[in-house]
Residue, then its C-alpha position, 0 to 999 in steps of 0.5 A: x599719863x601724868x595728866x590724865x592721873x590728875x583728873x579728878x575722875x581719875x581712881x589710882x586704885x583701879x589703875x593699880x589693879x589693872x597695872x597688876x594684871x598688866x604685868x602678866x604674859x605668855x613668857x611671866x604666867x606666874x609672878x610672885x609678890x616681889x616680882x609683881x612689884x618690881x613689875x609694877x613699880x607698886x610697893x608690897x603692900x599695896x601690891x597685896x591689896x591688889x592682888x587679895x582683891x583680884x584673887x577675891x574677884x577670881x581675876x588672879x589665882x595662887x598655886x602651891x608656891x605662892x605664885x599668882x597668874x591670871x584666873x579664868x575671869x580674866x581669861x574669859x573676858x579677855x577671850x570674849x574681846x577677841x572673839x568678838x573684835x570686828x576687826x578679827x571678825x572682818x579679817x579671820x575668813x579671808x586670813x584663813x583661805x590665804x593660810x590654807x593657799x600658801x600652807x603658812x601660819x598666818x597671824x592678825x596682831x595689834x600693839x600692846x605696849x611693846x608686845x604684840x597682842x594676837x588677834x587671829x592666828x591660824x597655824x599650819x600643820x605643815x610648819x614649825x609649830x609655836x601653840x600660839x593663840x589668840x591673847x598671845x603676846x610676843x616681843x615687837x623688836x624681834x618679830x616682823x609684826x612687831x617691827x610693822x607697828x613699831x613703826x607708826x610710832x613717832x621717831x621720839x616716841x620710837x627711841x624711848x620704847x626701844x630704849x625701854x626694852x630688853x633686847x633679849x637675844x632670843x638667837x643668834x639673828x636677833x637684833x640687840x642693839x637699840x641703834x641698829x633696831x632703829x634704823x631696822x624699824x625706820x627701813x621697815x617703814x620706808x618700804x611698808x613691809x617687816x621681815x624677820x629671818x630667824x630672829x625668833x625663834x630660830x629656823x623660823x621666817x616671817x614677813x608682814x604687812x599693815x592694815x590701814x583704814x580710812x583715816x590712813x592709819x595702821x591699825x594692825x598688821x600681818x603676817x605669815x611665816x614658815x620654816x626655814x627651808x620650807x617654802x611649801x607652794x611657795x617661794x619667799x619672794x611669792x608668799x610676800x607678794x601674796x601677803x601685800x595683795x591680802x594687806x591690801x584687800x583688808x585695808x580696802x575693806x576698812x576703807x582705805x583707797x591710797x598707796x600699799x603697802x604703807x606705813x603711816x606715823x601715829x597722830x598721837 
């Protein structure tokens, strides 16, 4: 990033707003000046600046206590990108009959940072219920899609994204020991599936698969998950099975033709 900010095209002003609305999510909606700051890394001031011209463009909001959060531009543009992402496009028919065949929540995610950004997700009624939608983001340490796209990454570059995050035990199954989430996302590659059994939240089993394309890198992944104790049509063993031949159907479809499932490591 150091490089790219010394480029003379590089505008530090825009990059400051951006990192402003950045810092907002589904778990901090609102966000005070001092928090925006500590997020950033910004001083007061310039946060300020940023979030006076945000508010001005109606990309932030105030309430009553002097609280920011997101305003309905950025909601809208942001829901317009999703709807019209191709990828979502090309997966959301397919995702949607394997929901309605298994009676599971099925989800479609790519990587945000250490988050997971949802593209699709189909929620049954039959499961315990979240109210996620698409735009949603959830931690990657603890959630089997997050731990599928962990898992491109690079060994060093995984060890300094772990070694930035806040391992929250969400419940009592979370794992929150960096070395131990290591070698959980390192298994996790080996055999090219995620699992995460009531590590969040809890009673809640998921399991996920990559997406590849024809360059053989993982572009996305996904998942269904369930309550625990509910198996619906059916077994955990069998909804795996079944989410292995969808992840391999879409990945044909973006072109790739070698082994599945497979987790291939970033060239980047």
């Amino acid at each position: 990033m150091a490089s790219q900010e010394a480029h003379p095209l590089f505008i530090k002003s825009l990059a400051r707003g951006l990192s402003v609305l950045e810092a907002f999510s589904a778990r901090r909606p609102r966000l005070t000046l001092t928090e925006l700051a500590e997020a950033t890394g910004l001083n007061l001031a310039a946060v300020q600046r940023c979030t006076h011209t945000l508010q001005a463009l109606g990309y932030l909001q105030r309430g009553e206590h002097k609280e920011f959060s997101l305003g309905i531009r950025v909601l809208s543009l942001g829901y317009s990108c999703l709807q019209g992402s191709e990828l979502r496009k090309m997966a959301e028919e397919h995702l949607q009959r394997f929901a309605e065949q298994t009676e599971a929540t099925v989800s479609l995610s790519v990587l945000d940072g250490n988050n997971v950004l949802l593209l699709y997700r189909n929620e049954m009624q039959s499961v315990f219920k979240l109210n996620l939608q698409p735009g949603s983001k959830l931690p990657t340490y603890c959630t089997s899609m997050g731990k599928v796209l962990l898992a491109t990454l690079p060994d060093a570059e995984l060890k300094r994204r772990i070694g930035r995050m806040r391992l929250q035990p969400i419940t009592p199954y979370t794992i929150t020991d960096p070395d131990q989430l290591f070698k959980e996302v390192l298994a996790v590659r080996e055999r090219g599936v995620g699992e995460s059994d009531q590590e969040a939240p809890l009673a809640l089993y998921s399991v996920a698969v990559p997406l590849l394309d024809q360059s053989q890198q993982v572009v996305a992944a996904v998942n269904v998950s369930l309550a625990v104790g509910e198996d619906g049509k059916q077994s955990k063993r069998q909804l795996q099975q079944g989410l292995v031949e969808q992840g391999r159907h879409l990945s044909s479809l973006l072109g790739y033709e070698g082994p599945y499932p497979r987790i291939t490591v970033s060239s980047e």
